[in-house]
C-alpha positions, 0 to 999 in steps of 0.5 A: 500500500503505497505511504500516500494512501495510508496517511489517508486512511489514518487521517480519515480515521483520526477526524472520524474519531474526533468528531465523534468524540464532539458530538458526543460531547455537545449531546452529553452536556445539553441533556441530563443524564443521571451518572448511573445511566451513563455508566450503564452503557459500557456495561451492557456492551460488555455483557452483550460480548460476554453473552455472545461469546457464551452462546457462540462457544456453546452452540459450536460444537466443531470448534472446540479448540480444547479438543484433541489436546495433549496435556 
């Protein structure tokens, strides 16, 4: 990949970021929010990973990767 473009793409990325990261911050400071609901975000994004990782590992029973291993 050619320098060019990956400077690109990493300037791209960078003022996504940091656009996002303004208007979170414009839309947290107009409303108000109770401290706990704002920590309950990453929570549940968390546990959403968490479930789904469960289930997936569960549900898949060709790949267990603990299979076939020697101790």
């Amino acid at each position: 990949m050619p320098l060019d473009r990956l400077v690109l793409i990493l300037v791209c990325v960078l003022i996504a970021a940091a656009v996002t990261v303004w208007v979170g911050t414009l839309v947290f400071v107009s409303f108000e929010f109770p401290v706990m609901s704002v920590a309950l975000i990453p929570i549940a994004l968390v546990a959403y990973i968490v479930v789904r990782v469960i289930v997936q590992r569960i549900g898949n029973k060709t790949e267990d990767h603990y299979d076939g291993m020697d101790n």
